[in-house]
N, C-alpha and C positions, 0 to 999 in steps of 0.2 A: 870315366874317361872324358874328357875335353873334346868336345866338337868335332872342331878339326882334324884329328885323331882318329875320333872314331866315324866321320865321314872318309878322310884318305883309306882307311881301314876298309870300310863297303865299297866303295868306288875300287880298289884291289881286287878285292874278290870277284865282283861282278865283271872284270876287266880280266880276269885269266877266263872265268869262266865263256867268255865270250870268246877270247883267242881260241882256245881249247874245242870250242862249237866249229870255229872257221877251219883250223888246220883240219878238224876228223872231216868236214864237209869236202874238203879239197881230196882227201887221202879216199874218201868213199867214191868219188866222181873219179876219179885215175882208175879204181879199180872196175868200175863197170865199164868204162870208157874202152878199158884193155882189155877184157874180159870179149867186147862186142867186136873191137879189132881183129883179135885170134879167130872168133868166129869166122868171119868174113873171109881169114886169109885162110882157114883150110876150107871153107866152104867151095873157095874158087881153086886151091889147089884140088880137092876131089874134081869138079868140074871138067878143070883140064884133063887130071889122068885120065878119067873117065872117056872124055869124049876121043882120048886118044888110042882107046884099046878097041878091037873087033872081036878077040874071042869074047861069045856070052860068059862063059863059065868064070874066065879070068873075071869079067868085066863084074858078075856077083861078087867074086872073093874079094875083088878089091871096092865094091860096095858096101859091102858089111864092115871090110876093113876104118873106110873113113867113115860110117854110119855110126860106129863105135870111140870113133877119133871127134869127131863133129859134138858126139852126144856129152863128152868131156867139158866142154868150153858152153854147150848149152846150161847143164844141171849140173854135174856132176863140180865142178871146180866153182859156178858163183853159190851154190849149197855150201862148199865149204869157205870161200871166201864171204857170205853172208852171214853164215854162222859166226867167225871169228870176227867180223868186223860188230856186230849185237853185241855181243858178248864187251869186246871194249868199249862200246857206246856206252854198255850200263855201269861199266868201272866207271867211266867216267864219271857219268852221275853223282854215285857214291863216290868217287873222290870231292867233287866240290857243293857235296851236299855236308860233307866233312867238316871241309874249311868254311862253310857258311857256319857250321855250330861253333868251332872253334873260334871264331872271329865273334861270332856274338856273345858268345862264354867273356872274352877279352873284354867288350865295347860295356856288359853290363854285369861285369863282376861277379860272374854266375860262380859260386864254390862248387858245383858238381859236373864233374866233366863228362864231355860225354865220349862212351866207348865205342872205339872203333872198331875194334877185332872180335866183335862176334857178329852174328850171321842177320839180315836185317838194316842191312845201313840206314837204306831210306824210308823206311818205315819209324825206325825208332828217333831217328834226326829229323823229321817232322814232329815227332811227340816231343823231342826235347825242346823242340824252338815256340812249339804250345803249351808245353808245362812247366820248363824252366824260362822262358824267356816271357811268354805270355802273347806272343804273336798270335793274331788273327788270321786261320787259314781258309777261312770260309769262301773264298772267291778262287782258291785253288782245287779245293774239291775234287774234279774233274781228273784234273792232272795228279793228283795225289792218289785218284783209283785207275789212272790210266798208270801210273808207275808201278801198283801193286802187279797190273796183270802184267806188264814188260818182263815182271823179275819175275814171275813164273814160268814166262815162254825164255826169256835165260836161263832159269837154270833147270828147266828140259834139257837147252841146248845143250850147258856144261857136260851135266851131269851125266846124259843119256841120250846125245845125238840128237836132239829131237823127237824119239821115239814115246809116243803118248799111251806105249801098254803099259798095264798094271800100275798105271800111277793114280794116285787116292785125288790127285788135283784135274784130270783129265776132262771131268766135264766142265770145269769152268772153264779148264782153259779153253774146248772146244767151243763151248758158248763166248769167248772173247774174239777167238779165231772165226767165227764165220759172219759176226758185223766187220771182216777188217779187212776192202778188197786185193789189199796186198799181201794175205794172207791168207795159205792154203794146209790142206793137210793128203798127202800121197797117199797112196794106196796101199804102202807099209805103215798108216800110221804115223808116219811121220812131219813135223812144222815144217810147211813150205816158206822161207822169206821171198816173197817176190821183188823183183827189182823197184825199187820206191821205198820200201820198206825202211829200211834202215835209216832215209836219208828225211824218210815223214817224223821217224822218231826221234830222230837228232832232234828237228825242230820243235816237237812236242816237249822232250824234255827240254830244252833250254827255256818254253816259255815258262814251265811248270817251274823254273831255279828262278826264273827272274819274277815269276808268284813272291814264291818266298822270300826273294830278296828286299819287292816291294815293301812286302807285309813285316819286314825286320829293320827297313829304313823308318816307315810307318812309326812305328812302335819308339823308335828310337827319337824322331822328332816331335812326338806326341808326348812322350815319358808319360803312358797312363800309369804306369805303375813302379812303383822301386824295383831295382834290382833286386835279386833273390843271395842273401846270406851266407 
């Protein structure tokens, strides 16, 4: 492919992928932002009821009432808004770790394509862009074993609520989970994401795309090697 071409081509992808980092960062920060709001407004609605009742008895029932109302907006609802927002962080990933193979399949004529519908994305599209394309990932390292351990604590998530019994992967993942201070595990065993979480990994993984994107520019204005046949 022609320069040109295959420059507007990287510059493309690395240009959604960056959109794509902004909008999830803006959609993550609404969700905590309101998540903290609700807090607040039943914290101060309990308050008032509260300090407006004199029966004791009432004033328990209706303690435990918003103690239970309160605990929703604490754990209960950012646990599940955490969950589902991980879980599309690492689609994301996988999706523009996709279009990074696709576009360099394009830019260096690569005859074997790479697949996308089995299980693995980002594992096996870093070997493609090392075996088929011959990119150097030595300086993403880091990031390429921090994405291993992310897709494990996803697909906890998916699969099994975050619930870490009887799974054959548990002690790694526990050994990943207690270097990571926004990460905990309950007392049922299960992945806690704490607030920061999702929004450290957004940036992790985008540095860990723009790794590989260098490392595919690289390559591309070096041409150490012929395209693959």
């Amino acid at each position: 492919m022609r320069t040109i071409g295959a420059k507007v081509l990287l510059c493309a992808r690395r240009e959604k992928a960056s959109c794509d980092r902004e909008r999830f960062e803006e959609l993550a920060r609404f969700i905590e932002n309101a998540l903290q709001t609700e807090r607040k407004r039943r914290e101060s609605d309990a308050a008032k009821k509260l300090s407006s009742v004199n029966d004791e008895n009432e004033a328990s029932l209706l303690a435990e009432f918003y103690a239970e109302d309160i605990f929703q907006v604490e754990t209960d609802f950012p646990r599940l808004q955490r969950y589902a927002l991980f879980a599309s962080l690492m689609s994301m990933v996988e999706a523009n770790i996709i279009g990074l193979c696709r576009t360099a399949r394009r830019i260096f004529s690569i005859s074997k394509d790479f697949k996308d519908n089995t299980p693995g994305v980002i594992a096996r599209g870093v070997e493609y862009l090392e075996n088929q394309v011959g990119i150097d990932t030595s300086k993403c390292k880091y990031y390429i074993n921090l994405s291993q351990n992310l897709n494990l604590i996803r697909n906890c998530i998916v699969h099994v609520e975050g619930s870490l019994k009887n799974r054959k992967d548990t002690d790694t993942i526990k050994n990943f989970i207690k270097d990571i201070t926004v990460l905990d595990i309950d007392k049922h065993e299960r992945i806690v994401l704490n607030k920061g979480f999702v929004e450290n990994s957004t940036q992790e993984m985008h540095t860990f795309f723009d790794c590989l994107y260098d490392a595919l520019a690289k390559k591309f204005n070096t041409q150490q090697i012929a395209p693959v046949n």
